[in-house]
N, C-alpha and C positions, 0 to 999 in steps of 0.2 A: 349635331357634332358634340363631343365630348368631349374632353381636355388630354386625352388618348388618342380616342379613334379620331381619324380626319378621313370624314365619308366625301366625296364631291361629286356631286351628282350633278352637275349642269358641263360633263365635257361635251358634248353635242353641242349645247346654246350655253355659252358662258354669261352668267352673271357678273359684268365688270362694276369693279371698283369706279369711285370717283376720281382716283390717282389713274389708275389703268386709262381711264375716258381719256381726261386731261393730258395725258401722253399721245396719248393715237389722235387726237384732236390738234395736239400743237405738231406731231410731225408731219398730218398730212399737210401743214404748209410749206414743208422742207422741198427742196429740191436733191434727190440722194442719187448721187451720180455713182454708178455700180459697172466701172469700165477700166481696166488696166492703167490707162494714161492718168486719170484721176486717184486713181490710189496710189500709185507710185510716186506721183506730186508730192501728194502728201506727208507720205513715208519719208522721201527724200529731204524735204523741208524740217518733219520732224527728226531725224539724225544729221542732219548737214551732211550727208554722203549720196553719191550720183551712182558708185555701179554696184549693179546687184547681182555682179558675178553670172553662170552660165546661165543660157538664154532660156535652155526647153521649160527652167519654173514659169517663166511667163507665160506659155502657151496653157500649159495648168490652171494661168490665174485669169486666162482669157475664157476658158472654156468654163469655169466658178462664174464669172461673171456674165457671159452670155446664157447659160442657163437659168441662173437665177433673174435674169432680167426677163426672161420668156416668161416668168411665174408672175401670172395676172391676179393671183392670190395671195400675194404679200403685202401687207399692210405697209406704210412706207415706217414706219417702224422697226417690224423684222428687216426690211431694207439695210436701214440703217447700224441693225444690229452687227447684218452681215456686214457690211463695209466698215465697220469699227476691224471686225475680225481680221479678215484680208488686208486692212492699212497696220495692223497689229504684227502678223505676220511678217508685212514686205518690209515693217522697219527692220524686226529681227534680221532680216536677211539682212541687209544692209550691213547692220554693225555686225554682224558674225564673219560675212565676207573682206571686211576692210578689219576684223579682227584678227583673221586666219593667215590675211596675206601679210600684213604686219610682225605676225609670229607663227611662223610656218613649223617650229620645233611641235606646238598642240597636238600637230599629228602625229607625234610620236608618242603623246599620250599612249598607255594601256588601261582597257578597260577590263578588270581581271575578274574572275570567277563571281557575274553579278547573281542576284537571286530572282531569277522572273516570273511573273505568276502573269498566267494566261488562264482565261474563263471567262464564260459567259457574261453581260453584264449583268447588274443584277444578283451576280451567283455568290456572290461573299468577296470577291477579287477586291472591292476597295476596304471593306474593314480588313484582308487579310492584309494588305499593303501596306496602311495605316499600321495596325498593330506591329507589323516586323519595323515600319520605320521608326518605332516608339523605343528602341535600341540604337543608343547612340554609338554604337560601332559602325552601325549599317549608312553610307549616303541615300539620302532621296529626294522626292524633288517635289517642294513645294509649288502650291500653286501657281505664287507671286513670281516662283523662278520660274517657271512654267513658260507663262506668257511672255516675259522679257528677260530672256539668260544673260542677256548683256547689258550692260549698263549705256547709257545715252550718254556722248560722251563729257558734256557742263553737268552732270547729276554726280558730283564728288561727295560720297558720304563719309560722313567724322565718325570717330567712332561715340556710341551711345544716338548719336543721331536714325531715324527711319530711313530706310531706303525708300525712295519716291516711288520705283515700282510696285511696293508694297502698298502703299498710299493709293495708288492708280486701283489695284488689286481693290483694295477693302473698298474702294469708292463705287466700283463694277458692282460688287457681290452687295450691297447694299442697296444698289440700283435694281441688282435683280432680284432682291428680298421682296420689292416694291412693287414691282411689275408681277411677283408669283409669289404670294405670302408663301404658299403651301413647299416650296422646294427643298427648302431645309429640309425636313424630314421623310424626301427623297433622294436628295442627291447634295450635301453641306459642298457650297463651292467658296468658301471662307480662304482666306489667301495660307493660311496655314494648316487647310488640307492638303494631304499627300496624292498628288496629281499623276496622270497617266503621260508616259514618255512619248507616247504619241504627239503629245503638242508638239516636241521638237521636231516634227517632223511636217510641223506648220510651215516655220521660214520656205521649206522645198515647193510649197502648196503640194502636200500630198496625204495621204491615210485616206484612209474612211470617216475619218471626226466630219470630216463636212456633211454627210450622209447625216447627221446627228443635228446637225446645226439646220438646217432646212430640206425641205422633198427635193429632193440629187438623183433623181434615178438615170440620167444621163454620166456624173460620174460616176457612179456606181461601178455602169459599165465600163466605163474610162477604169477604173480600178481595177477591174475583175480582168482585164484583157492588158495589163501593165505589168510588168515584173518588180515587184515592188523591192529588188533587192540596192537597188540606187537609195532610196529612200531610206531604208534601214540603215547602210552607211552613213547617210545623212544623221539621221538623230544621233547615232556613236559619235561621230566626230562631233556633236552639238555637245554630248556626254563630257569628250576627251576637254571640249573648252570648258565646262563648269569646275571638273575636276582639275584644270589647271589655274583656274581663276580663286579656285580655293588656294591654291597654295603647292598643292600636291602636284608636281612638276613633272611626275615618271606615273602616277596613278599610284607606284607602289603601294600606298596607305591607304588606298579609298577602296570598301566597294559597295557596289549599287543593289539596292532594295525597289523592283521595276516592276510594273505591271500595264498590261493593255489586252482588252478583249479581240483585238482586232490578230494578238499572234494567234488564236485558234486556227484561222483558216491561211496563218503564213510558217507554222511551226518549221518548214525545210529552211526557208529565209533565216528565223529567227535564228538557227542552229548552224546556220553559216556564215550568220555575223558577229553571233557569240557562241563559236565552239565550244570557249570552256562552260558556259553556262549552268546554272540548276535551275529546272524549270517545274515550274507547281502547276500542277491545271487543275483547275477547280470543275466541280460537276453539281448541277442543279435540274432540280425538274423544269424541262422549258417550257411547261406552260406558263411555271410561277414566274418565270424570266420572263417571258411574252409579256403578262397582263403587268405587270410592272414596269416594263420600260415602254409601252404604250400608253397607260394611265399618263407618266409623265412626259412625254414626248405631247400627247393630245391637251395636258394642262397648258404645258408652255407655248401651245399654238392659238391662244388666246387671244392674244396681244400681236403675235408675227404672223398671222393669216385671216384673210375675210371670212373664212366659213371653216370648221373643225370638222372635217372627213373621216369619220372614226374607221367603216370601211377601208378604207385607204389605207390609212394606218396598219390597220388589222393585217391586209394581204398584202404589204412590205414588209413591214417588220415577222411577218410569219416567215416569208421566204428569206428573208436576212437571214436570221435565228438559223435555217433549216442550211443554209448555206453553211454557215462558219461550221457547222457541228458536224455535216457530212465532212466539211476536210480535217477536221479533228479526228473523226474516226478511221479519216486513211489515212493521218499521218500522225497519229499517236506514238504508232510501235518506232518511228525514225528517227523517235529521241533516245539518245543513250540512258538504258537502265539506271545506271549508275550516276545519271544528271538528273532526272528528273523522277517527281511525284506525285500521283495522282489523289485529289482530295476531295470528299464529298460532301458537302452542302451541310447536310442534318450531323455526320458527325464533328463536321466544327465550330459549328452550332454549339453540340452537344458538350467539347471540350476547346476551347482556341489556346488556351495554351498548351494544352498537349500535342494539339496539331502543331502549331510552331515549334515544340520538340521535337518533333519526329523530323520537320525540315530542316532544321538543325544539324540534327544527328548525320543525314545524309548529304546535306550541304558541308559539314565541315567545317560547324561552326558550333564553340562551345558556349551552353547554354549557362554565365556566369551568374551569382546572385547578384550584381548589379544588372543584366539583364532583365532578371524574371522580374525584378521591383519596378523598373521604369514598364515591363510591357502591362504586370499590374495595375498599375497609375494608369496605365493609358484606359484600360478598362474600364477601371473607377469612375475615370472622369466622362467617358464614352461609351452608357451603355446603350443598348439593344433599344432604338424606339427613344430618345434623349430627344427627340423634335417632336414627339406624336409618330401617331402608327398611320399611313393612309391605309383607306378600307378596298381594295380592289374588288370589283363586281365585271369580271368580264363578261357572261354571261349576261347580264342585263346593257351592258357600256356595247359592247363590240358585238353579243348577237351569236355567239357562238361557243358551244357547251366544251368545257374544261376535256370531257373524253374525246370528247371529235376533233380538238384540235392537238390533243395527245399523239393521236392516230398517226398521223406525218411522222414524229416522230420514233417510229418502232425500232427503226435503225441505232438508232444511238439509246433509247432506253435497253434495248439489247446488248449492249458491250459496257454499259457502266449502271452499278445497282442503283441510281438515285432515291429516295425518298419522293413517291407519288406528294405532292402539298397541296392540291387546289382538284377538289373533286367537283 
């Protein structure tokens, strides 16, 4: 390994740390109770509030939990990981729900003409999010907001004081520095990265993120056979409370710099919960996506699984990948011309702030010299590979040659020019 390249060759048999051991050794003494009545305890104790509003989330958070309890492969570690998440989750509900009903005007919030970027993961969608959030005209949503939009109601911050969710935040992303040296320079989950809107749509127990979080192929389907447009209501109105909680009482002043992989395969949804919308799809070679977000998916199974199935990995996340992109391609043209733009991989790459110009241009937003200096700065301080590079090897890791698994994809290399990356 080199002070660049980060090669990791043991995802098959992971070589753990002595911190790694010491973790999986003190939880398997835990007893991790991963059942709706036990989390809700929880949650309820941690907000001092009892209703959690309408009932079908819980059926959601029943079927999260009995599937994951079926899994004879989790380490009681990932266990735990999980059940941090979903007691994280069911507090949010709580106080959003005894938020909402207390000031019911929220939903009169407007959420007006945001900027959303939809794309593969992997494809450039978080530096391109990061970078438009690095203009402070644009709202967006850090991490630390991410996981708790609401505040707990004894956590009264002064001003100059931390907010305690932040504090929780940087304690997590530290934790998980520990457990996965290597993450940083896959995926920076620091509480003052620019986070996907998707989490708000945790409180509901809904998205795809859980697919992410541990093997779901039970919700999956549950997803795939769902109308996911409840849901998307859901994280707007989570929207309309941050932008009220700022201050901004009509939305008038505020607008959103948003992004999530999962609108690919919702684009009709997206576009009927924000009509006005400008929406950016990012386009990448999916192999490079594939052996990328399986390198790290297989890293962080470590520590959350008795045995690393690279297989497995391999032919989920293939058909994920192959999923989202066929409904990209039939529902590309249903975005209005005039809302949305399509953006390729290598050339923004090749130029980001001229890409950001051109979104600009057509979103209807002028690109001021106070702008170009702050997304500058973001640059400076954020460049390309700032953690190490990891070295993907699909071909030797997952057993399957860069053109053969191209091949699946003819359909979508067909309707968008990508940059071939990984031969």
């Amino acid at each position: 390994m080199t002070q660049d390249k980060l090669v990791i060759d043991d995802l098959a048999t992971p070589r753990l740390t002595e911190q790694q051991r010491a973790a999986l050794d003190y939880c398997a003494t835990l007893t991790v109770e991963l059942t709706p009545k036990s989390i809700l305890a929880e949650a309820r104790a941690v907000s001092g509030l009892e209703d959690a509003g309408p009932a079908d989330a819980l059926d959601r958070l029943a079927l999260l939990c009995d599937e994951w309890n079926s899994d004879g492969e989790l380490t009681n570690l990932g266990r735990l990981s999980l059940r941090n998440k979903l007691v994280q989750h069911a507090t949010s509900r709580l106080l959003l729900h005894d938020l909402l009903t207390a000031h019911p005007e929220i939903h009169d919030v407007e959420i007006r003409r945001p900027i959303i970027v939809a794309g593969l993961p992997r494809s450039g969608t978080t530096h391109l999010l990061n970078l438009l959030a690095a203009d402070s005209r644009l709202r967006s949503l850090p991490l630390w907001e991410s996981y708790e939009p609401v505040p707990r109601p004894a956590e009264i911050v002064e001003p100059g004081e931390v907010d305690p969710r932040y504090t929780r935040c940087e304690q997590q992303w530290q934790m998980m520095q520990s457990m996965s040296p290597l993450l940083a320079a896959m995926h920076p989950m620091n509480p003052d990265h620019i986070h996907e809107e998707l989490e708000l749509m945790g409180p509901d127990f809904a998205s795809y993120n859980y697919e992410w979080l541990s093997v779901s192929p039970r919700w999956r389907d549950h997803y795939y056979n769902t109308d996911q447009t409840p849901h998307y209501e859901y994280m707007k109105t989570v929207l309309k409370v941050l932008t009220w909680q700022d201050g901004d009482l009509t939305g008038a002043n505020t607008r959103w710099v948003l992004k999530c992989p999962q609108h690919l395969e919702q684009l009709p949804v997206l576009q009927q919960v924000f009509p006005d919308a400008f929406v950016v799809v990012t386009h990448r070679d999916p192999v490079s996506v594939i052996q990328s977000a399986m390198t790290m998916l297989a890293y962080g199974q470590r520590t959350s699984r008795t045995r690393v199935d690279l297989p497995a990995i391999l032919d989920y996340w293939s058909d994920r990948v192959e999923h989202l992109l066929r409904a990209c391609v039939d529902d590309r043209s249903k975005l209005p011309s005039g809302q949305s733009l399509d953006v390729l991989f290598h050339a923004f790459m090749a130029d980001d702030l001229g890409t950001v110009e051109a979104i600009y241009q057509q979103a209807g937003l002028t690109m001021t010299d106070a702008a170009q200096q702050q997304l500058q700065q973001y640059l400076r301080d954020n460049p390309r590979g700032k953690h190490g590079q990891v070295v993907y090897r699909l071909e030797q890791d997952f057993g399957i040659a860069p053109a053969a698994l191209r091949e699946r994809f003819r359909f979508y290399l067909d309707q968008f020019p990508v940059r071939v990356e990984v031969r």
